[in-house]
C-alpha positions in Angstrom: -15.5 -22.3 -79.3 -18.9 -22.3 -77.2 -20.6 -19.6 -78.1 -20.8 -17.1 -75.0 -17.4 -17.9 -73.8 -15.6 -15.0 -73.4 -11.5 -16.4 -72.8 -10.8 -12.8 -71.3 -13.4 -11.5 -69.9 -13.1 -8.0 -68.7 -14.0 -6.9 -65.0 -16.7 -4.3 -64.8 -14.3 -1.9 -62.6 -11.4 -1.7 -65.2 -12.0 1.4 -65.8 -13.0 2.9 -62.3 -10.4 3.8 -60.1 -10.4 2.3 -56.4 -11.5 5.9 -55.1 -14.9 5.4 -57.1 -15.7 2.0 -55.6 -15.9 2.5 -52.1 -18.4 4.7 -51.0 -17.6 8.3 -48.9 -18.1 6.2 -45.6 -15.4 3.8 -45.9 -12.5 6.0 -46.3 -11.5 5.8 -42.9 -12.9 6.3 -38.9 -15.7 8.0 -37.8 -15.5 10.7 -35.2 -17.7 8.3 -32.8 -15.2 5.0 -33.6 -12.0 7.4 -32.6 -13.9 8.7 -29.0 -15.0 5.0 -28.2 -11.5 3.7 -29.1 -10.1 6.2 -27.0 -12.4 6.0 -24.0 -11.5 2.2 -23.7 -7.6 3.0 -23.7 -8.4 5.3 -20.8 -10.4 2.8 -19.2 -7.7 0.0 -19.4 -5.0 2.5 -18.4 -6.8 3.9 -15.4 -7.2 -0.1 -14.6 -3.5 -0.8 -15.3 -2.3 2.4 -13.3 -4.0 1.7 -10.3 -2.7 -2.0 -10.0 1.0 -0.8 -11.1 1.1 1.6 -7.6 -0.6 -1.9 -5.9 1.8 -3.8 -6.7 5.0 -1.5 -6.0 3.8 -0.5 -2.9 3.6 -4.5 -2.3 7.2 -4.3 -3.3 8.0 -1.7 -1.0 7.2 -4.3 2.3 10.6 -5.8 1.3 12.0 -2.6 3.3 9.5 -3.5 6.0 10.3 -7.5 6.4 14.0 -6.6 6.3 14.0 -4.6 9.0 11.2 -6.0 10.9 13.7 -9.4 10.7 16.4 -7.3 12.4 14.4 -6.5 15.0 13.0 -9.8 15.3 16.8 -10.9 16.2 17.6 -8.3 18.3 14.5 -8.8 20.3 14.9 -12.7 20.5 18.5 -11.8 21.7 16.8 -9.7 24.4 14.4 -12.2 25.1 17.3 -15.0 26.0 19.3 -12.4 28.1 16.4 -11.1 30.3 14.0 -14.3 30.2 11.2 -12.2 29.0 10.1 -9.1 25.9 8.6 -7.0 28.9 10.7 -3.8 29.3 12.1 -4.3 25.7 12.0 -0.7 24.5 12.5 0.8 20.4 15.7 1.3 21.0 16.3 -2.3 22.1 15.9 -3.4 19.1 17.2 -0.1 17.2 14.6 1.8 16.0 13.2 5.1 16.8 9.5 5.4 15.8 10.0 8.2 13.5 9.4 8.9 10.0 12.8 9.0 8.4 13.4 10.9 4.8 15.5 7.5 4.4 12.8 5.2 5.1 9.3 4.4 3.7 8.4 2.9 6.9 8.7 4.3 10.6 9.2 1.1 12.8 7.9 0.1 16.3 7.6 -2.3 18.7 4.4 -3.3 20.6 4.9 -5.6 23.9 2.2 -8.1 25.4 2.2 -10.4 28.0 2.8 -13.5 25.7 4.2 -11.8 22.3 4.8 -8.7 20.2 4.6 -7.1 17.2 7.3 -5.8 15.5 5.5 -2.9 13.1 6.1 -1.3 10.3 3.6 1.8 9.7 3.8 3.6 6.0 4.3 7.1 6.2 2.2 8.9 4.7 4.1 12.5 5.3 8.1 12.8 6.4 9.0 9.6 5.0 11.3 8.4 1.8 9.0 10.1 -1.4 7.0 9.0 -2.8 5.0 8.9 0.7 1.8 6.4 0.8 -1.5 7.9 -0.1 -2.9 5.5 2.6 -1.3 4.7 5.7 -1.3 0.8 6.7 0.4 -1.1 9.2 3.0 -4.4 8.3 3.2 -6.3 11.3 4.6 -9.4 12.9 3.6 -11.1 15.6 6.2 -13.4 17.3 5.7 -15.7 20.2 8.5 -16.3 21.8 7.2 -19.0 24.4 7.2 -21.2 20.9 9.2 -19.6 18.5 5.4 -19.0 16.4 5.4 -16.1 14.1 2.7 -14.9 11.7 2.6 -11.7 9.0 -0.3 -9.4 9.2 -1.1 -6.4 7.7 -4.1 -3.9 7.4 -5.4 -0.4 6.1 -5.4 2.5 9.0 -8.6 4.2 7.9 -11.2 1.3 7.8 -9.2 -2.0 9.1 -9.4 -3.8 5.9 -6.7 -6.2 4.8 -3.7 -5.5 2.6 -1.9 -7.3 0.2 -3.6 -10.5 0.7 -2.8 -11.2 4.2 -4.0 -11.4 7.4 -5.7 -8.6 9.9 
């Protein structure tokens, strides 16, 4: 045997427990760690929160284009008995312009000389709860010279965009 060789050597913490080797500081988190830890969940659920209402109150336009199709046919219908949208009235194409406790939406139409806009406003009071915290309109715009329609929507209080599409 070479001298120095030791076949079983023995560790130099045999005999302290684990306790003893790690130092006071690495039993577990600081108060600091927990509040920065905790800040960032806040942070990411604010985030997450805000873009969870975004997108169900994207969802809730499905009310809006259903009902803004309806009166898209009951206007073109009106359009091929009278020639023309002018004199088309709400209840034309059967709405009422009101805030309904049924509906998220109260529905309109709007009449120019060359096309309309059948439009959906969000309550924001009197309407289906939970009632929008800000008040935009969903529109379309038909033409019915050609048959042309295009999707709009934007915010009440300072005429920005909504939900990705046009003013």
């Amino acid at each position: 045997m070479a001298k120095g060789f030791n076949p079983q050597p023995q560790s130099p913490f045999k005999s302290l427990t684990f306790r003893k080797i790690l130092s006071e500081k690495e039993h577990g988190f600081t108060l600091i760690e927990l509040i920065v830890v905790i800040i960032i969940v806040g942070i990411l659920a604010a985030v997450g929160m805000s873009q969870y209402s975004l997108i169900v109150e994207k969802a809730r336009t499905a009310e809006a284009k259903v009902r803004i199709g309806a009166m898209r046919q009951l206007a073109y219908q009106y359009y091929l008995e009278n020639g023309s949208l002018t004199g088309m009235t709400n209840a034309d194409v059967g709405v009422d312009n009101t805030c309904a406790s049924t509906d998220f939406y109260r529905y309109y139409v709007s009449i120019y000389t060359t096309y309309a806009n059948w439009v959906a406003q969000r309550c924001t009071s009197g309407g289906k709860t939970p009632n929008a915290s800000r008040a935009y309109y969903y529109y379309l715009s038909f033409y019915p010279g050609t048959g042309q329609s295009d999707w709009h929507c934007y915010y009440i209080d300072d005429s920005s965009p909504c939900f990705g599409l046009p003013q």
